[in-house]
Backbone bond lengths (Angstrom), bond angles and torsions (degrees), N, CA, C in turn:
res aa  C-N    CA-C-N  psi(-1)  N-CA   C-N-CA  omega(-1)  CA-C   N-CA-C  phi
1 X - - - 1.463 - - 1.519 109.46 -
2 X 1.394 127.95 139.51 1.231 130.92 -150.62 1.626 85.77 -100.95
3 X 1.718 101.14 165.39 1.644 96.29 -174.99 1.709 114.10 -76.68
4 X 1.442 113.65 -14.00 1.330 123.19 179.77 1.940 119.33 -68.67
5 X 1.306 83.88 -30.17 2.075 112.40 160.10 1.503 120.82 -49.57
6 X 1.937 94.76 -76.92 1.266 97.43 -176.14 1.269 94.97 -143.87
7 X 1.528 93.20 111.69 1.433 139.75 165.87 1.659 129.15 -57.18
8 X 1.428 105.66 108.06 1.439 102.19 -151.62 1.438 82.14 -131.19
9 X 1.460 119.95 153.25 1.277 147.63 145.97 1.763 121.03 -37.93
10 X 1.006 118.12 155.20 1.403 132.80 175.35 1.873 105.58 -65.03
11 X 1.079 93.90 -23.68 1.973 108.73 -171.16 1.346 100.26 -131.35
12 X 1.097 124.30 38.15 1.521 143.79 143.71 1.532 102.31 81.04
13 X 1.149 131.75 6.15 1.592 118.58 -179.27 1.333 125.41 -109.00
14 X 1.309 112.68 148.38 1.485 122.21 -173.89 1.507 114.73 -17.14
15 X 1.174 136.67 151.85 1.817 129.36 -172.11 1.469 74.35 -88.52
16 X 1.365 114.89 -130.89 1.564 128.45 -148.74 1.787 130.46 -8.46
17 X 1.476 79.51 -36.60 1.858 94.66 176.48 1.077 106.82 -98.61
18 X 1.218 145.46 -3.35 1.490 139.90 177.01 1.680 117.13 41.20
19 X 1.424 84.91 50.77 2.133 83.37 -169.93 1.484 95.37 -135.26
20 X 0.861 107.08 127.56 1.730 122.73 160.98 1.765 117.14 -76.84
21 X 1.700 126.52 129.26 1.042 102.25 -161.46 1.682 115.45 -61.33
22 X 0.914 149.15 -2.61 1.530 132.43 -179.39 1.983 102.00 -68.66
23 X 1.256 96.52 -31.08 1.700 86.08 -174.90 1.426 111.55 -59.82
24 X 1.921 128.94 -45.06 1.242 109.79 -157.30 1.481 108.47 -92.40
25 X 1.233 115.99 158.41 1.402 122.85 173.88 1.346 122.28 -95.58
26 X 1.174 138.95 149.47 1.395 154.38 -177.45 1.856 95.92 -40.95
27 X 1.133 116.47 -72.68 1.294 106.42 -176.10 1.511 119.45 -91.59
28 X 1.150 130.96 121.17 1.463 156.34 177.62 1.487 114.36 -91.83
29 X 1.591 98.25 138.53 1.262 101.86 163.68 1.385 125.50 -136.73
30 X 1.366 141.95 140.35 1.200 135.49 -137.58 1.209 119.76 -113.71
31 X 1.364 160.56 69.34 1.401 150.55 -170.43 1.713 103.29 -89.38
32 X 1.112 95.48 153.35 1.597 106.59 161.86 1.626 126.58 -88.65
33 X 1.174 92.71 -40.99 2.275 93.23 179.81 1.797 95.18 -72.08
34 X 0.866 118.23 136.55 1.304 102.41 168.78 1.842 105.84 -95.39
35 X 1.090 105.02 6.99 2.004 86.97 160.47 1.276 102.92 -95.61
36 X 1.324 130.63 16.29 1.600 132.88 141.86 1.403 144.18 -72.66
37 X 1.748 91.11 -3.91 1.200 87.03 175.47 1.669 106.85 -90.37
38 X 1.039 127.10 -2.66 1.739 131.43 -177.21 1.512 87.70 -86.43
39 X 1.039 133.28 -33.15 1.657 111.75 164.80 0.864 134.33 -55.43
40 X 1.679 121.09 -15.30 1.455 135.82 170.67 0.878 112.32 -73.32
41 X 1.677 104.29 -72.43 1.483 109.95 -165.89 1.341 143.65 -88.46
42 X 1.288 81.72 16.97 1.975 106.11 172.35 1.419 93.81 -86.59
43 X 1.346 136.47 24.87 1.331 145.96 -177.93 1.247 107.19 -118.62
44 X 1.600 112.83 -36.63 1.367 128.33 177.85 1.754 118.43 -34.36
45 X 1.189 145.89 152.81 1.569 127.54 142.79 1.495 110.40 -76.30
46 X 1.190 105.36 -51.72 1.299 97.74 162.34 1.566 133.26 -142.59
47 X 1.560 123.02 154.20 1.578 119.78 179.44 1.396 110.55 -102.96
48 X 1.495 102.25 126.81 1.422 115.37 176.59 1.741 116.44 -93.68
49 X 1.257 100.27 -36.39 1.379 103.45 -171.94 1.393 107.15 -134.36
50 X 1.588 115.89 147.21 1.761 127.01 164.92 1.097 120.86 -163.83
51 X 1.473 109.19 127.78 1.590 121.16 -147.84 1.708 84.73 -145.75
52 X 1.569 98.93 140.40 1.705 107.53 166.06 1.441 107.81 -152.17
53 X 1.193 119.61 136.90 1.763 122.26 -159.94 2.370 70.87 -141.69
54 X 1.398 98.40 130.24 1.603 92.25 167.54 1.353 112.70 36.01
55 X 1.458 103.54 -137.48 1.871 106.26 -174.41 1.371 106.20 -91.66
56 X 1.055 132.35 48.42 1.325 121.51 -169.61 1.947 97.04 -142.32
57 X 1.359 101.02 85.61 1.423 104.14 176.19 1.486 117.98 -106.44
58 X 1.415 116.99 136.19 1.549 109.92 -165.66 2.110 98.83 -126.47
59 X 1.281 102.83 141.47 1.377 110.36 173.09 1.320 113.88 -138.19
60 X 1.510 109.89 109.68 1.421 104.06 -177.56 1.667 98.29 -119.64
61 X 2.037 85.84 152.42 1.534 83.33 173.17 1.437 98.91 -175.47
62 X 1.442 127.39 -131.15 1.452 120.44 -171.85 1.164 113.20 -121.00
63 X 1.393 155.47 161.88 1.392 158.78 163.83 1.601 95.16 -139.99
64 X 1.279 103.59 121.06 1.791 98.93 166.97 1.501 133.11 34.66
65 X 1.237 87.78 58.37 1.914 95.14 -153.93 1.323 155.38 46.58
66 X 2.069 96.95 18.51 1.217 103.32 178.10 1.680 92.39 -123.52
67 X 1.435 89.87 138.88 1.501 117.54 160.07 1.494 117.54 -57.80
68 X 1.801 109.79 107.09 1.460 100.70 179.46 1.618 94.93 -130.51
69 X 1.710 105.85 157.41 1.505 100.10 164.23 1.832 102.91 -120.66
70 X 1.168 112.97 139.83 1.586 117.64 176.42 1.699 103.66 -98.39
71 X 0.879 121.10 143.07 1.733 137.56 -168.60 1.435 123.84 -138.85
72 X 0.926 137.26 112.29 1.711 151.29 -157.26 1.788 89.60 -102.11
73 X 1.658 115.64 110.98 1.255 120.27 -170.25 1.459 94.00 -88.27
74 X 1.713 109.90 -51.98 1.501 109.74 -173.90 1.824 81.79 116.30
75 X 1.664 105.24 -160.64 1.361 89.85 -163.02 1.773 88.88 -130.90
76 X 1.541 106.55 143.77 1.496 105.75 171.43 1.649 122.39 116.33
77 X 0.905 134.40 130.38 1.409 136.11 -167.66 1.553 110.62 -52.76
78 X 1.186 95.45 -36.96 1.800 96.45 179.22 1.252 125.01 -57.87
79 X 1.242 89.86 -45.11 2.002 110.34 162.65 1.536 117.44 -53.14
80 X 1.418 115.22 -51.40 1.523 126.80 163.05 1.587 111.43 -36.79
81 X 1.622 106.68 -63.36 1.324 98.83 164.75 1.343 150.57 -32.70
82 X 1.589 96.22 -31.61 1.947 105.67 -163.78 1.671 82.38 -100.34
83 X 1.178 118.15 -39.06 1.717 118.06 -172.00 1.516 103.91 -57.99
84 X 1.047 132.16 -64.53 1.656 140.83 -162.86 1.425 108.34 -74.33
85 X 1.092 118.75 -45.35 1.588 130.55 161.25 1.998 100.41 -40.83
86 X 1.075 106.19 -86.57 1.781 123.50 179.21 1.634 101.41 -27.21
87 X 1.251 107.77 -61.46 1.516 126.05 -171.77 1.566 107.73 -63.34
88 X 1.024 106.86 -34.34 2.033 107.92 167.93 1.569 111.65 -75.39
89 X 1.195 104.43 -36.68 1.222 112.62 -162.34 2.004 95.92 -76.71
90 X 0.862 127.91 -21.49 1.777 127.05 -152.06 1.727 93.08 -99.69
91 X 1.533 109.02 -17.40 1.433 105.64 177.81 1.557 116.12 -123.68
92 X 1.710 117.49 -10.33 0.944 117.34 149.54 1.483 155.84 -129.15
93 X 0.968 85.58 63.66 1.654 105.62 -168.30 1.756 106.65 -165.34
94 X 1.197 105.80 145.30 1.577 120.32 -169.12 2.080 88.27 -95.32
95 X 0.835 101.04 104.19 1.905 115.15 160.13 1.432 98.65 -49.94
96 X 1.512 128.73 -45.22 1.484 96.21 -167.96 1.555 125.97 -100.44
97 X 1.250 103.56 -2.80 1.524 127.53 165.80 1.313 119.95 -76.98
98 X 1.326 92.70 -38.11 2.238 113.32 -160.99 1.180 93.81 38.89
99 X 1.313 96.80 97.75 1.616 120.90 -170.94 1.680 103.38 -174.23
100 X 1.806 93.27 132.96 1.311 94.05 174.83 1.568 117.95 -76.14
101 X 1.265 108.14 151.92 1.571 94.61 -172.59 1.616 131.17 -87.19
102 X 1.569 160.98 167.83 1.029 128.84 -161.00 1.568 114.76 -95.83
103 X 1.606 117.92 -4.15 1.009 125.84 -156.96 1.718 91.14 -141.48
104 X 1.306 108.57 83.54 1.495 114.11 169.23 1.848 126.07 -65.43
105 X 0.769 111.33 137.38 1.607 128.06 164.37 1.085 140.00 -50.04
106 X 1.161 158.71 103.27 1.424 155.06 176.05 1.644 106.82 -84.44
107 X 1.455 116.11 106.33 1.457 111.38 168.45 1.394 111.26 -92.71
108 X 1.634 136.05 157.61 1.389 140.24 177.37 2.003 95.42 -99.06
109 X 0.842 111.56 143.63 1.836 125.86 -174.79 1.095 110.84 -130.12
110 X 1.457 134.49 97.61 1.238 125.34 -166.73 1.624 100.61 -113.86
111 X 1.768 144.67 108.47 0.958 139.80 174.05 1.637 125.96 -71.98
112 X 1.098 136.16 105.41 1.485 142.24 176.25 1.674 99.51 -89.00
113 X 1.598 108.92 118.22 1.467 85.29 -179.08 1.872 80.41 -161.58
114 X 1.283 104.42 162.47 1.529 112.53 154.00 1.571 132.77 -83.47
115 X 1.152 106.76 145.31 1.508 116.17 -160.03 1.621 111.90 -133.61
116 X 1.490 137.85 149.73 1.109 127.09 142.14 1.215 136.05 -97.25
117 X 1.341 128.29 134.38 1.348 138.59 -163.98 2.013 98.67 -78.90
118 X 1.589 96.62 147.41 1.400 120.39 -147.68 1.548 104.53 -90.88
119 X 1.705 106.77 -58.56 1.398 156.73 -159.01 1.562 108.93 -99.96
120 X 1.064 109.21 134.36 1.737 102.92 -174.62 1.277 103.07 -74.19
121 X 1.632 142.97 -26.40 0.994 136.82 177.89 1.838 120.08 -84.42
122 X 1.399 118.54 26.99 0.994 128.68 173.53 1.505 106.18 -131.47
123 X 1.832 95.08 90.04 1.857 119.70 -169.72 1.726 104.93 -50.81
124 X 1.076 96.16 145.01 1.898 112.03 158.17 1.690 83.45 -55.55
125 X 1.197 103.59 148.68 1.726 129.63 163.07 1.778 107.93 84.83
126 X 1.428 107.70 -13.62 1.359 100.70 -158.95 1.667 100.77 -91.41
127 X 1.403 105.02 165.70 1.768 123.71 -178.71 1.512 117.45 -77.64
128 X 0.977 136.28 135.12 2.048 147.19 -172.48 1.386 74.31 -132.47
129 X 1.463 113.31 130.52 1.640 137.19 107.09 1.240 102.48 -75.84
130 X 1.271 106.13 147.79 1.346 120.34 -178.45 1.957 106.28 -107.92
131 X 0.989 102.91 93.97 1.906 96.15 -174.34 1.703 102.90 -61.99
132 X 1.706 113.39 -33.10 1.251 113.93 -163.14 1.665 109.97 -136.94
133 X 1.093 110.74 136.93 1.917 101.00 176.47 1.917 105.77 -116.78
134 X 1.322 108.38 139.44 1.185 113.24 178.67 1.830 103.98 -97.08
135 X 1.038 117.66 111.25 1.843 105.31 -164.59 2.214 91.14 -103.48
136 X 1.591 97.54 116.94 1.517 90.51 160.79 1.106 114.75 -86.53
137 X 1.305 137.23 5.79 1.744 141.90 -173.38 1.556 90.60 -66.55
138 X 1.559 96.10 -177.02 1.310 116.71 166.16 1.237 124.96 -142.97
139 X 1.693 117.13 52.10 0.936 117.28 -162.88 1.907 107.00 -104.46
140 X 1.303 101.57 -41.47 1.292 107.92 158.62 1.517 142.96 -29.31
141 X 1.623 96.86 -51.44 1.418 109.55 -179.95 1.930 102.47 -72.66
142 X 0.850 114.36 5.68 1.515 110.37 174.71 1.389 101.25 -65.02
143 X 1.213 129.26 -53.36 1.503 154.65 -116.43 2.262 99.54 -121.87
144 X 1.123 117.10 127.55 0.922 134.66 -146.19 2.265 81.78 -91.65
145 X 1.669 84.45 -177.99 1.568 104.42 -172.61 1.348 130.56 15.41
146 X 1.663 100.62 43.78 1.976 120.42 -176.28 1.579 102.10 -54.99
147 X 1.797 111.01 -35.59 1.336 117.44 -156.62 1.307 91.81 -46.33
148 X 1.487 137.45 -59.98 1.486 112.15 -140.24 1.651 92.98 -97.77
149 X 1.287 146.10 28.17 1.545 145.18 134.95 1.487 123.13 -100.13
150 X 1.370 110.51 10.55 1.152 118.83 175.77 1.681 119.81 -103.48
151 X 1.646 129.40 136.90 1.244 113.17 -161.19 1.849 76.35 -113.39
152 X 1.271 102.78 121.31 1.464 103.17 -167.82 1.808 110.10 -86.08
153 X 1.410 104.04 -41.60 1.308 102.96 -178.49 1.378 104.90 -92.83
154 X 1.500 149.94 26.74 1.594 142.39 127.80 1.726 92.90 -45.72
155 X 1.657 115.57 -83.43 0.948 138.31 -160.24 1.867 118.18 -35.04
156 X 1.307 96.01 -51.72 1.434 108.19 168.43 1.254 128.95 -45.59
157 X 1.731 107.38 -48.84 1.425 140.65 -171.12 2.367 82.34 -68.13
158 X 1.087 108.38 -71.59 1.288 143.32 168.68 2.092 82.71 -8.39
159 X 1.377 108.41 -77.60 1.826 133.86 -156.93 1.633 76.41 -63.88
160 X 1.030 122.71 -72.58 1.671 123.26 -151.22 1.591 114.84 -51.94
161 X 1.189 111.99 -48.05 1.460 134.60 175.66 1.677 118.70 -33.90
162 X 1.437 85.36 -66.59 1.665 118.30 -167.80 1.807 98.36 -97.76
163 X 0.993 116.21 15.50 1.494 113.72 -175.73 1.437 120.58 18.48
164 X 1.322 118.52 64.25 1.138 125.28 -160.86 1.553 134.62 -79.82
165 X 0.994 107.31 125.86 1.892 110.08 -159.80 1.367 120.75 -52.42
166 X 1.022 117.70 91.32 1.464 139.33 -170.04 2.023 102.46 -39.76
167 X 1.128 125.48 4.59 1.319 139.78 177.11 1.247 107.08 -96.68
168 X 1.399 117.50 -41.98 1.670 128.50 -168.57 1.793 92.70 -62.10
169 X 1.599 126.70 168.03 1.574 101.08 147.59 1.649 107.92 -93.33
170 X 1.715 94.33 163.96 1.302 113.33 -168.91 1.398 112.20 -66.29
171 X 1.980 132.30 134.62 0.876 152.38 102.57 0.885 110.03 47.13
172 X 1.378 141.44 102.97 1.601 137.34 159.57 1.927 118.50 -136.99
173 X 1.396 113.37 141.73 1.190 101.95 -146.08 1.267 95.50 -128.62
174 X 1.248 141.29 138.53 1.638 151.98 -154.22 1.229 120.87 -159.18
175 X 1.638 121.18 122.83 1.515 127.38 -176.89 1.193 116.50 -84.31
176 X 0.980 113.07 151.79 2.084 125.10 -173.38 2.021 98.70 -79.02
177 X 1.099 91.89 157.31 1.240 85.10 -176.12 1.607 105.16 -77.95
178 X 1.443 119.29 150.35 1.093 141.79 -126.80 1.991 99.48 -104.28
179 X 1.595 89.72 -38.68 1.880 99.77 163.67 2.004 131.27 -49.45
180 X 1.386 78.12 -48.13 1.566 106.38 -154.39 1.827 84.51 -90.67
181 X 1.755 117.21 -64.05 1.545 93.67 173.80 1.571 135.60 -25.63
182 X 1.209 103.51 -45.69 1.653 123.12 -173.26 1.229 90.01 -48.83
183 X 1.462 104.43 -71.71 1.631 118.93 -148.41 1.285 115.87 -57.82
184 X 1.864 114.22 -25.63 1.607 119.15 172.70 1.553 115.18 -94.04
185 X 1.145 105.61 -4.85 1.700 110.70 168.30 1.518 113.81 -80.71
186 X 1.730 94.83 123.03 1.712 86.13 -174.03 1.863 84.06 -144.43
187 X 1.376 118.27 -165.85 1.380 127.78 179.91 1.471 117.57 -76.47
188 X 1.707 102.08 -5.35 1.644 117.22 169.24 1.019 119.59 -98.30
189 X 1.641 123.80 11.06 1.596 117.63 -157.84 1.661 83.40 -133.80
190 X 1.509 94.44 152.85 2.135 102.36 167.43 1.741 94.41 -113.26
191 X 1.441 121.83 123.86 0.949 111.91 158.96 1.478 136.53 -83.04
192 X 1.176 112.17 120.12 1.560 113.33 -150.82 2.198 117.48 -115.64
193 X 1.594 98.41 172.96 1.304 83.53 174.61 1.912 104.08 -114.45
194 X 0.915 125.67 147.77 1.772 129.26 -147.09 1.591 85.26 -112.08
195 X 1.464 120.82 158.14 1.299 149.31 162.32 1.389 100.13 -124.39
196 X 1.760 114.52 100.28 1.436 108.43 147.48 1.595 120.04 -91.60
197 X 1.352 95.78 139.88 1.511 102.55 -175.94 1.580 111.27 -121.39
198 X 1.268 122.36 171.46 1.119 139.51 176.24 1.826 131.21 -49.21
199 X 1.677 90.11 -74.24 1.313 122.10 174.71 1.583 121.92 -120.66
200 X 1.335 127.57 155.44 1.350 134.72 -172.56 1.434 113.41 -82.86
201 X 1.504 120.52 -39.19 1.425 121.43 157.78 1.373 121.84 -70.46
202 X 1.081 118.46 -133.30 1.604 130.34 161.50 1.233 108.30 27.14
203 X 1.306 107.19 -77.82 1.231 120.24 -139.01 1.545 104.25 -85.99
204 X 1.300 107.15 -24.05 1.726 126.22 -179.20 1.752 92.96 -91.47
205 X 1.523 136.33 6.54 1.394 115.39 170.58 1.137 117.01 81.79
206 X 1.878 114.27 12.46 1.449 117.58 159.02 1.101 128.84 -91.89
207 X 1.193 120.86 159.53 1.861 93.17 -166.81 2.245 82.13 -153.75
208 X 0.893 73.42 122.45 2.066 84.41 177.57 1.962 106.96 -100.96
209 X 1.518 102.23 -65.35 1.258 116.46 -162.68 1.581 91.96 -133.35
210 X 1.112 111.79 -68.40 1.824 118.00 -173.32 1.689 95.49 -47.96
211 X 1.614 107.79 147.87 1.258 121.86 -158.42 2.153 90.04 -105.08
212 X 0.831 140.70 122.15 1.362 154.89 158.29 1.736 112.36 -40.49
213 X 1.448 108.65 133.88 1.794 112.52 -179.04 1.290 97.39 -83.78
214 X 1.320 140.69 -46.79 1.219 157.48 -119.71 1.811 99.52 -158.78
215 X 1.258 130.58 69.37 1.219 138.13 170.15 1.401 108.93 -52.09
216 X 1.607 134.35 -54.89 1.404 139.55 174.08 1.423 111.37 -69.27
217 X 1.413 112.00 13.48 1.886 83.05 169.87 1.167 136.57 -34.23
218 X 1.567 92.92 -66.84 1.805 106.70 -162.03 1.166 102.81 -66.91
219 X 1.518 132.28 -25.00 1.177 129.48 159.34 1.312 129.25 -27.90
220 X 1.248 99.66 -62.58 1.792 133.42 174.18 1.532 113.63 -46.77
221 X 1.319 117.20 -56.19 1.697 135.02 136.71 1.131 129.42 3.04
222 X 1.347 96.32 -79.46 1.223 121.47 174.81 1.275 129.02 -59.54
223 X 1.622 118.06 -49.42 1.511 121.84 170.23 1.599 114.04 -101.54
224 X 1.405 99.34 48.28 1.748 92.50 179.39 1.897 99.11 -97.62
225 X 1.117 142.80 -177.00 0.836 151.37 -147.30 1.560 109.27 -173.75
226 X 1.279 130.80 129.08 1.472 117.60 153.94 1.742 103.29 -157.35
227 X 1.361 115.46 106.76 1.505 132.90 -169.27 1.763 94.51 57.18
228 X 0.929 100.63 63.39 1.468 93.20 169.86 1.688 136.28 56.02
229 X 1.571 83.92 10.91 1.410 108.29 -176.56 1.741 101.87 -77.39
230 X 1.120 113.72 -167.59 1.943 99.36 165.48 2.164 91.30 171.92
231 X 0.758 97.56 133.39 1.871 118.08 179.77 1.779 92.81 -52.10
232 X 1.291 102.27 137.00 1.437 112.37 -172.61 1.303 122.12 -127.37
233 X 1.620 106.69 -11.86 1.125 124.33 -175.84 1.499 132.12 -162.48
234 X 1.632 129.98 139.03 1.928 112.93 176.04 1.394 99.33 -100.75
235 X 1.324 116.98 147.93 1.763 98.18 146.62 1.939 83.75 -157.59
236 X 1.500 111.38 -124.31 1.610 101.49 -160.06 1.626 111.15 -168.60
237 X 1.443 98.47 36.22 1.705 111.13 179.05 1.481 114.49 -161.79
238 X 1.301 116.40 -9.56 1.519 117.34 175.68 1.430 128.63 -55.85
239 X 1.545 95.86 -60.71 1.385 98.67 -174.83 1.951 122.56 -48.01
240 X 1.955 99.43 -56.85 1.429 117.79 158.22 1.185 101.36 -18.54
241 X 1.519 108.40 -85.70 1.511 102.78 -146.87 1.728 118.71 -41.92
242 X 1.612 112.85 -54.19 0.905 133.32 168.59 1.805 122.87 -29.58
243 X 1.314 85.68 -59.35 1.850 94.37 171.69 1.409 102.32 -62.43
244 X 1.109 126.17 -51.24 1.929 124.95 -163.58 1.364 76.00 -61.81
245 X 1.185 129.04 -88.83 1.444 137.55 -129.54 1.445 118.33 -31.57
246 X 2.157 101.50 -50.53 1.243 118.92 -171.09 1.627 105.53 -91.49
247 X 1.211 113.77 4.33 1.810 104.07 157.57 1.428 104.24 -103.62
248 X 1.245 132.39 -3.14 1.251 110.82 -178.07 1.878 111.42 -114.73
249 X 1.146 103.02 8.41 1.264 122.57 179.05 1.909 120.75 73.94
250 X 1.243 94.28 51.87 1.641 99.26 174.17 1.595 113.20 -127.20
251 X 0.940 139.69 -159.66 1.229 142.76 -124.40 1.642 98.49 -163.38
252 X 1.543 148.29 80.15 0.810 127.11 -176.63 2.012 123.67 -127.38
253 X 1.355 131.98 135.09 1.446 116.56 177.16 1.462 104.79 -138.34
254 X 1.680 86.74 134.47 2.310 89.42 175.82 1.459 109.45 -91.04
255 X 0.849 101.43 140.05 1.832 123.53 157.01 0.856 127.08 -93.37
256 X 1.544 133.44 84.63 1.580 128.65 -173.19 1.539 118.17 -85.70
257 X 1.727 125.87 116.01 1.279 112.35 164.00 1.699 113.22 -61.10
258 X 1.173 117.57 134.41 1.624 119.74 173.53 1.662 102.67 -78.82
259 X 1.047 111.98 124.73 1.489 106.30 174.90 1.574 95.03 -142.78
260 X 1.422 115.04 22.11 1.577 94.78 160.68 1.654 88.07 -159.69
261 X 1.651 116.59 170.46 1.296 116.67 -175.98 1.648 93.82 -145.35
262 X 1.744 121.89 98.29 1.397 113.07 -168.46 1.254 114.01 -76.58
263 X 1.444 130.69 -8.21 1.298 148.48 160.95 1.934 118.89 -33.95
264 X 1.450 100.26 -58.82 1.413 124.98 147.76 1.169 155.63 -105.54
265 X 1.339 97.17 32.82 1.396 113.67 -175.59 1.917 118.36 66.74
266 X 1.458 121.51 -25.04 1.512 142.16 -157.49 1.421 86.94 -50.51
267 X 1.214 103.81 170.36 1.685 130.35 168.51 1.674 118.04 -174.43
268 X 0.948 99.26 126.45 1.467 120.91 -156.28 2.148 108.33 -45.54
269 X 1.113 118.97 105.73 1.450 121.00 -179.70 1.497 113.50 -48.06
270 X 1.045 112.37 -46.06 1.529 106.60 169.86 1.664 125.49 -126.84
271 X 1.234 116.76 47.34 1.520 138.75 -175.38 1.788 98.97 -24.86
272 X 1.038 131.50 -49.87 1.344 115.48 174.55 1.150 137.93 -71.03
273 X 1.257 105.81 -24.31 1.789 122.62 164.63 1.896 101.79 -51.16
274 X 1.809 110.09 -54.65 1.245 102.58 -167.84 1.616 111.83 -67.60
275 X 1.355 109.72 -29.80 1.517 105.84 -158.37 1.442 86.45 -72.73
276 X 1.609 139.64 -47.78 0.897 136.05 -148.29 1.663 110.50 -81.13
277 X 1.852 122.55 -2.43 0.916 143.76 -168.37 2.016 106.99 -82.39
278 X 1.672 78.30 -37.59 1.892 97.85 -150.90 1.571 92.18 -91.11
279 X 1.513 118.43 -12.28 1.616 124.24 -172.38 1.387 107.26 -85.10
280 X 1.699 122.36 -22.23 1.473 133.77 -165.20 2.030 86.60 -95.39
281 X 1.216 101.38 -50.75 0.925 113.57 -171.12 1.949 123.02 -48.81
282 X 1.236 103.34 -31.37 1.860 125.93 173.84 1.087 82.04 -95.58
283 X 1.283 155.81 -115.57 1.451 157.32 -173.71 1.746 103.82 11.88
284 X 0.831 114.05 -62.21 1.738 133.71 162.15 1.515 115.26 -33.56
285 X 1.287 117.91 -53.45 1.087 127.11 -147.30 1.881 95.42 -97.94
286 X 1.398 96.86 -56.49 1.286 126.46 172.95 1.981 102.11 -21.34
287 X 1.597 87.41 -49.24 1.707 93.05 -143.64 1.997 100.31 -94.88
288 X 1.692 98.84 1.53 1.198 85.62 169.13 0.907 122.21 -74.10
């Protein structure tokens, strides 16, 4: 791999993540603010490692005898990209060879992030697993042999519904891994279907000053249907992760705190109480 490929530090570690592989641990966890990641790991017993290159802050250390690292993605699929990419790369591939390695890695990716609820019956404060992410990005289709991680007829069902503007890129729809769902589904969690999107305005159905192509989106959202399935949630990293994860061979599921419901206008009264509820809460689960 040429150095213009894979991009390494002066002190040998990944560029964006600034981590050499001994820092990250097998299981990861993902926030976007990165002053979220001290919400984690003040959970930690102890911190071994902390590295921050831009938005990309990492704290690894111990919880109950498991080795975890927490990671500040920043916000947006593109970001997903450079994160999951970095994160394959720190466990599979030899830095001083640049060489893939013969015995690849399986990392677990667990996303803690905020979300808005779709459906009036998906409360401000309450927990989404996401079983499935609908990604409108286009970051995926870069990336070769999607067919067999791709659920083609969700997606279709997905295009037909919402009559979707053949300008936007196309719709692609991807399941969480199927282990780790289980294991975060409990009588506190809604298992849900996710809308990753692009942008926080526009594209999420806000409209300030800029005039909207598609005024009924979220509408559209809202009453889509497929086997009785129905969209449960927006936010702006689900789908990504999901697609990277299962082409690159890892294991990944989001947890969205709901702290807003665009259905009714609501927004969560004390949004940090919940996120900081749902972070003890994976930590929990994590460490069984």
């Amino acid at each position: 791999m040429q150095p213009s490929e894979l991009i390494l530090t002066p002190e040998g570690k990944i560029y964006h993540l600034d981590l050499a592989p001994s820092q990250l641990a097998p299981t990861i966890i993902t926030v976007g603010d990165p002053g979220r990641v001290e919400m984690v790991s003040k959970y930690f017993d102890t911190v071994e490692t902390t590295a921050q290159h831009r938005e990309f802050k990492t704290h690894t250390g111990i919880y109950k005898g498991k080795r975890i690292s927490v990671i500040s993605t920043g916000i947006g699929p593109d970001n997903i990209d450079i994160v999951f990419n970095e994160l394959d790369a720190l466990v599979n591939i030899d830095f001083k060879k640049r060489q893939v390695n013969r015995k690849l890695t399986s990392l677990d990716i667990i996303r803690i992030g905020t979300s808005g609820g779709l459906t009036p019956e998906i409360e401000v404060d309450s927990f989404v697993v996401s079983a499935l992410g609908i990604g409108l990005d286009n970051v995926m289709h870069y990336y070769d042999k999607t067919d067999k991680i791709f659920n083609r007829d969700f997606a279709q069902s997905f295009i037909d519904h919402t009559q979707w503007n053949p300008d936007n890129s196309v719709p692609y729809a991807v399941e969480a891994d199927k282990t780790l769902l289980k294991k975060f589904t409990s009588d506190r969690t809604i298992q849900g279907i996710t809308i990753t999107n692009v942008g926080f305005y526009g594209p999420q159905g806000r409209v300030l000053r800029a005039k909207l192509k598609d005024e009924n989106l979220n509408e559209k959202l809202t009453s889509f249907r497929y086997k009785r399935k129905k969209i449960t949630n927006l936010e702006m990293e689900t789908a990504t992760m999901y697609g990277m994860a299962k082409l690159l061979g890892h294991r990944a599921v989001s947890m969205n705190a709901i702290v807003a419901n665009r259905t009714s206008g609501s927004f969560s009264e004390n949004a940090s109480k919940t996120i900081d509820a749902l972070i003890q809460y994976t930590l929990e689960k994590i460490a069984e």
